[in-house]
C-alpha positions as CSV (number, residue, x, y, z in Angstrom):
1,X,-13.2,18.1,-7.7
2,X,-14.6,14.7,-6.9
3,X,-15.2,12.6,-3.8
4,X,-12.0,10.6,-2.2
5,X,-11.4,8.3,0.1
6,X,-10.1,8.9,4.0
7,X,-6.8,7.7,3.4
8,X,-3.9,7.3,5.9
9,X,-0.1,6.6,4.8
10,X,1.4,4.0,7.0
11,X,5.4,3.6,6.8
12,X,8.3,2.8,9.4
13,X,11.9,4.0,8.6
14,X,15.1,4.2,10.3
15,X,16.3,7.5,12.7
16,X,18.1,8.8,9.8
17,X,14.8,9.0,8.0
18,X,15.6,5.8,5.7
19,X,13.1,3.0,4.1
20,X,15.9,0.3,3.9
21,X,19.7,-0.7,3.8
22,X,21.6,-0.2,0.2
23,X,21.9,-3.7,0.1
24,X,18.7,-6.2,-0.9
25,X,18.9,-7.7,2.3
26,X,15.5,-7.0,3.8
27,X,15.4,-4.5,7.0
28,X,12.9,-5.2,9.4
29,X,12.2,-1.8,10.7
30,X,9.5,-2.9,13.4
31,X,8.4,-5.5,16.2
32,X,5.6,-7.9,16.5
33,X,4.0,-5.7,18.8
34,X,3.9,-3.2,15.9
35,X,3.2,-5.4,13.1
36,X,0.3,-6.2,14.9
37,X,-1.3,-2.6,15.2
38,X,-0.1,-2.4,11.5
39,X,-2.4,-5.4,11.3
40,X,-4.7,-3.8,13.1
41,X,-5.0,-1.1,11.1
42,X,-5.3,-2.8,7.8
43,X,-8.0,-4.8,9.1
44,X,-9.9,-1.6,9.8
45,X,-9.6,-0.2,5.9
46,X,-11.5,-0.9,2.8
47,X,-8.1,-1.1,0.3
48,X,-4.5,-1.2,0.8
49,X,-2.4,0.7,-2.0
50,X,1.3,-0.2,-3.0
51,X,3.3,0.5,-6.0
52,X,4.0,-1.5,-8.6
53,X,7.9,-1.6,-7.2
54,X,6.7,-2.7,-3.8
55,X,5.0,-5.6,-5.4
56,X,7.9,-6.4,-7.5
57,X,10.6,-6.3,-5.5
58,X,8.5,-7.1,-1.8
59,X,6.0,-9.4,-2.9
60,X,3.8,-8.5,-0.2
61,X,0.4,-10.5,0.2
62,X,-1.5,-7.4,1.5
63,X,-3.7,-9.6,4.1
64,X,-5.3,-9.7,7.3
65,X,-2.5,-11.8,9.6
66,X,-4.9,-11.9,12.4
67,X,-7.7,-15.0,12.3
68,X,-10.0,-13.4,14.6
69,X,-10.4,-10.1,13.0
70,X,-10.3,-11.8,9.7
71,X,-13.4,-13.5,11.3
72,X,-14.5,-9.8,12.3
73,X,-14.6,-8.6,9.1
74,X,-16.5,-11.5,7.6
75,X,-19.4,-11.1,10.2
76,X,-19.6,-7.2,8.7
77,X,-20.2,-8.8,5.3
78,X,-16.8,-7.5,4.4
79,X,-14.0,-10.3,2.9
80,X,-11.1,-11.2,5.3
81,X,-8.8,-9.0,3.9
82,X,-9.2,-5.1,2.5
83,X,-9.1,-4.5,-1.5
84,X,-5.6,-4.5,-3.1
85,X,-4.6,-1.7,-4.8
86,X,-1.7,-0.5,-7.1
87,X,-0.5,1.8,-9.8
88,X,2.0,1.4,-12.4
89,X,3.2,3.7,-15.3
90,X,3.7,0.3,-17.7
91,X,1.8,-2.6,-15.8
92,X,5.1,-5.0,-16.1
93,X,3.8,-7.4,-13.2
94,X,4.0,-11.0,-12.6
95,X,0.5,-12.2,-12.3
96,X,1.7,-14.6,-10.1
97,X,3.0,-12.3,-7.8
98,X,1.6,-13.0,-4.2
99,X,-0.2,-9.5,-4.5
100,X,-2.3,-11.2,-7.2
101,X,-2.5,-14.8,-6.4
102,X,-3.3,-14.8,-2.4
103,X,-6.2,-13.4,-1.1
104,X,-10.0,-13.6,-2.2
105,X,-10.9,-10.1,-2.1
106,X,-10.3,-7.7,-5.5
107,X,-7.7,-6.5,-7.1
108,X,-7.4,-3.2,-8.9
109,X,-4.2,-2.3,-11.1
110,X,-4.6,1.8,-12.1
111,X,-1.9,1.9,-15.0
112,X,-1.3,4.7,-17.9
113,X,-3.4,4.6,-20.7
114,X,-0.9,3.3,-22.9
115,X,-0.2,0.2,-21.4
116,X,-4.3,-0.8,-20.3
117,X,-4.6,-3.0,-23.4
118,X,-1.2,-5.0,-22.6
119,X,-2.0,-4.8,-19.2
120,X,-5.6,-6.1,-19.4
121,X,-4.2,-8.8,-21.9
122,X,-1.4,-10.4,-19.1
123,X,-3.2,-9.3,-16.0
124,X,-6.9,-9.1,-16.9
125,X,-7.7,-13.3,-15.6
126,X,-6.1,-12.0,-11.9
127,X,-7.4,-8.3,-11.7
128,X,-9.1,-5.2,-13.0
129,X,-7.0,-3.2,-14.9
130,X,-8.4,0.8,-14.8
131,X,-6.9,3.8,-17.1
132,X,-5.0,6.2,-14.7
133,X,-4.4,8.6,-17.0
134,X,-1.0,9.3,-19.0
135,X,1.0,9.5,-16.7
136,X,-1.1,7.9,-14.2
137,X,-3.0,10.6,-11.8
138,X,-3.4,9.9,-8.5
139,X,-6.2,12.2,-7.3
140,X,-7.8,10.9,-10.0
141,X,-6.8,7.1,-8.7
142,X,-8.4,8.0,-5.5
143,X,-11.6,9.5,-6.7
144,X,-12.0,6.1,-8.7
145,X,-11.6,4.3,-5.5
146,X,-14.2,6.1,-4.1
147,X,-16.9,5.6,-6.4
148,X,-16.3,1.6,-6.5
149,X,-17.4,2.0,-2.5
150,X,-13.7,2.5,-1.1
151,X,-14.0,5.1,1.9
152,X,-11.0,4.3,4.1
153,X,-7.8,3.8,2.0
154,X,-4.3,2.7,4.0
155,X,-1.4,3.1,1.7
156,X,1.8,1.7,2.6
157,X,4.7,2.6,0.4
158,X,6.7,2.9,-1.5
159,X,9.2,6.3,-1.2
160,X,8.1,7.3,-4.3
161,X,4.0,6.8,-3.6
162,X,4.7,8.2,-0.4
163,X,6.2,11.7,-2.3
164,X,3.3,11.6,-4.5
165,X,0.2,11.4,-2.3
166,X,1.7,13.7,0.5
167,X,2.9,16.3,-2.4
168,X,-0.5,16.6,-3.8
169,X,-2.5,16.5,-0.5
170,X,-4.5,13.4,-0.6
171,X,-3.3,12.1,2.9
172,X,-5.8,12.9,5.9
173,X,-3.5,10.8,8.2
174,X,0.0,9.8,8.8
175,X,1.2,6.7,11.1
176,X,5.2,7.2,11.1
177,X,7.2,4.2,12.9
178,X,11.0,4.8,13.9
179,X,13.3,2.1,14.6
180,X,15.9,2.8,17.0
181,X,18.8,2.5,14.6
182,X,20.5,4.3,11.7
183,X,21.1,3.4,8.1
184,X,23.8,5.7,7.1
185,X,24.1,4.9,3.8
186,X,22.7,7.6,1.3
187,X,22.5,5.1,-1.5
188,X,19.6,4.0,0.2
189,X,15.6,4.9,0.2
190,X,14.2,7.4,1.8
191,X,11.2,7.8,3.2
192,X,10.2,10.5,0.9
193,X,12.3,12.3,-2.1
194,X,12.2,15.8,-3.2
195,X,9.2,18.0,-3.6
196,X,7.1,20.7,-2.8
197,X,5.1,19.0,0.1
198,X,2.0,21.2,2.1
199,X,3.7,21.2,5.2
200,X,6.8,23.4,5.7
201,X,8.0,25.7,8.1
202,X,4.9,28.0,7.6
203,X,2.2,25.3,7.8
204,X,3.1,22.8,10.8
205,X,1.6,19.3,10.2
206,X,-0.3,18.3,14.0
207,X,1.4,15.8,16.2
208,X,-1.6,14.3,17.4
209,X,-0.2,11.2,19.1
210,X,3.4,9.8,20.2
211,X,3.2,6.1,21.2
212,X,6.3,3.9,22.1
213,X,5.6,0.6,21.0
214,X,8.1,-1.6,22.8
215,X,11.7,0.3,21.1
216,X,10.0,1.6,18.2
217,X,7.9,4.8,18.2
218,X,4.7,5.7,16.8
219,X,4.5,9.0,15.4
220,X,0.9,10.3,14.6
221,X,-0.1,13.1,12.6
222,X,-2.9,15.0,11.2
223,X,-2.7,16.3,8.1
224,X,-6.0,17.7,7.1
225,X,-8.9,19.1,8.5
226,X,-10.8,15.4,7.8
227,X,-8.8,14.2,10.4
228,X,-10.4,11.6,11.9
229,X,-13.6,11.1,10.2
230,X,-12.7,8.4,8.1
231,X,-14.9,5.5,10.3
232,X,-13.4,2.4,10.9
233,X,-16.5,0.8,11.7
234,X,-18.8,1.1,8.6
235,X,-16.2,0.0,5.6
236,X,-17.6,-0.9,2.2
237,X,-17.3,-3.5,0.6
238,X,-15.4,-3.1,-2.8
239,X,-15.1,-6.7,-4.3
240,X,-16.0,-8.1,-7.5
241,X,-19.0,-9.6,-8.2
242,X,-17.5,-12.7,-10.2
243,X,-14.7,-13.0,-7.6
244,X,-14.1,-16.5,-7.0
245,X,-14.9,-17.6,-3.6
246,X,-15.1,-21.4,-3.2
247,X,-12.6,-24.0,-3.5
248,X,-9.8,-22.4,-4.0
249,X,-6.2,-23.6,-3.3
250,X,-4.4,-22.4,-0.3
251,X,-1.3,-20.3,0.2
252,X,2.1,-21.4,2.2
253,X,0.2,-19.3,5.0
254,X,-3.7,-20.7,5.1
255,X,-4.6,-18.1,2.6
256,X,-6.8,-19.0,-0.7
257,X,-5.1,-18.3,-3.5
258,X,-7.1,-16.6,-6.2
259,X,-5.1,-17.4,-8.9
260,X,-3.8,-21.2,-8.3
261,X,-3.2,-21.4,-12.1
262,X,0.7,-22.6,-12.2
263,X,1.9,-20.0,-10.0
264,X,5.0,-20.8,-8.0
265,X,4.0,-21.0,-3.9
266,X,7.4,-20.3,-3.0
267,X,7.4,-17.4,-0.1
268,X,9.6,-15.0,-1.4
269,X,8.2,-12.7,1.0
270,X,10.0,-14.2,5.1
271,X,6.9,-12.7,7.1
272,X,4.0,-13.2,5.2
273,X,2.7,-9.9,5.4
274,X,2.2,-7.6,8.0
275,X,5.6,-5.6,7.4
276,X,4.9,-4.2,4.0
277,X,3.9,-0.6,5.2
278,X,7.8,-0.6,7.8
279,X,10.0,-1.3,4.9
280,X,10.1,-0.3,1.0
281,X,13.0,-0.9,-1.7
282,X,11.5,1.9,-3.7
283,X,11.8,1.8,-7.8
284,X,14.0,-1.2,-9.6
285,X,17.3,-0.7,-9.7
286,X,17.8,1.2,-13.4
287,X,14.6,2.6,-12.8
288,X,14.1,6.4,-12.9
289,X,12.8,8.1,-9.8
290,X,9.7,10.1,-10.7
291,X,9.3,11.4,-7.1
292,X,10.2,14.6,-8.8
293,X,7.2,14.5,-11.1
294,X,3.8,16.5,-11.1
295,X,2.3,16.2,-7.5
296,X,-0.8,14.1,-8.5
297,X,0.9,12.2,-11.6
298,X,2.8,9.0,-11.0
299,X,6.0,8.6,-13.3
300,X,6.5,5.2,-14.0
301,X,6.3,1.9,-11.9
């Protein structure tokens, strides 16, 4: 079995254990305060992971908020903003999405085998485009990661990433956030679906830190024995040689956009950042739920 990277899921979700309303009004699920450590956090980690329904339906930009530890990072050598990373069964993406098109540092898209010709076709001028495997395997997504120089790895949703990595043990760190509400409403997403997950009655996961962070709460856990190696102060760098780096156009929030082409600035995502990781709309509406699949395999996306 190969080498992977230190990787720590990061999602917030309501008392009653939900991602979001059953309506497509967004749910903030956090505070400043809290968006800040989330900032915090990302700034700290080599690539940020979503899936593909989180980029289509959140249009997260997946970037440092923070000037001054963008600044940090840049004085390590490191570009201001962590590697973006996300997985897909078919690759259907907008290349303008802000996922692609803000942001200097890479982009990685780990898709099925079946669709890396299309995908490399539409996606290839914005991103590198790496065979997953059919269905797309995510132990094998992480030990890719890790050989292109990745060794801390943040992922941030959606419900049904979040089921896959925790069902086939590939988290080393949890960072749960409650809001102080309830959804109620079982048509919406929770924060995991069904499977056979490591920790159950007979294996405790370890509480290692409860924080209240203004009227949210911070629940921290250990979830395997690399608990706290992962170092936050020797990340490295994963970008692309050819990456573009000067003059390029700026995003609605100061950000370069990698991709100016013709893409459409409009901010479809209110904050900018910084609130992907507290709130997830899960898979399209129509689209299957592969939460149920093979532990390490990702359905579709």
């Amino acid at each position: 079995m190969g080498r992977r990277p230190y990787t720590l899921l990061s999602c917030g979700m309501s008392i009653d254990g939900y991602l979001d309303g059953a309506t497509d009004e967004r749910l903030l699920l956090s505070n400043d305060a809290d968006f800040d450590r989330v900032d915090g956090v990302r700034a700290e980690c080599d690539a940020i992971l979503v899936g593909a329904a989180t980029v289509r339906q959140d249009n997260p930009r997946l970037l440092v908020r923070s000037q001054a530890r963008r600044e940090e990072r840049v004085a390590r050598g490191l570009r201001p903003s962590p590697v973006k990373v996300t997985v897909t069964q078919r690759a259907q993406l907008d290349p303008c999405a802000h996922f692609f098109a803000t942001g200097d540092s890479d982009k990685l898209v780990y898709c099925a085998s079946t669709a890396v010709d299309d995908a490399r076709r539409r996606l290839g001028p914005v991103a590198t485009v790496v065979d997953g495997g059919d269905p797309v395997n995510l132990r094998r997504v992480t030990e890719d990661l890790y050989a292109r120089g990745v060794s801390r790895l943040m992922v941030e949703g959606g419900g049904t990433v979040h089921t896959q990595f925790l069902t086939a043990d590939l988290v080393d760190e949890l960072h749960l956030v409650v809001a102080p509400f309830f959804v109620g409403d079982s048509r919406a997403r929770r924060f995991v679906g069904d499977g056979s997950f490591p920790w159950n009655p007979g294996r405790r996961a370890t509480l290692v830190e409860v924080r209240q962070i203004g009227d949210v709460v911070l629940l921290r856990y250990a979830l395997s024995a690399r608990f706290g190696s992962g170092r936050f102060d020797s990340p490295i760098s994963a970008t692309r040689e050819d990456a573009p780096l000067g003059g390029a156009s700026l995003g609605d929030d100061g950000a370069p956009l990698s991709n100016p082409m013709a893409c459409d600035p409009v901010a479809r995502d209110p904050l900018g950042g910084g609130a992907d990781s507290l709130r997830d709309p899960g898979p399209l509406r129509g689209e299957p739920d592969f939460s149920r699949a093979d532990s390490a395999s990702l359905g579709a996306g």
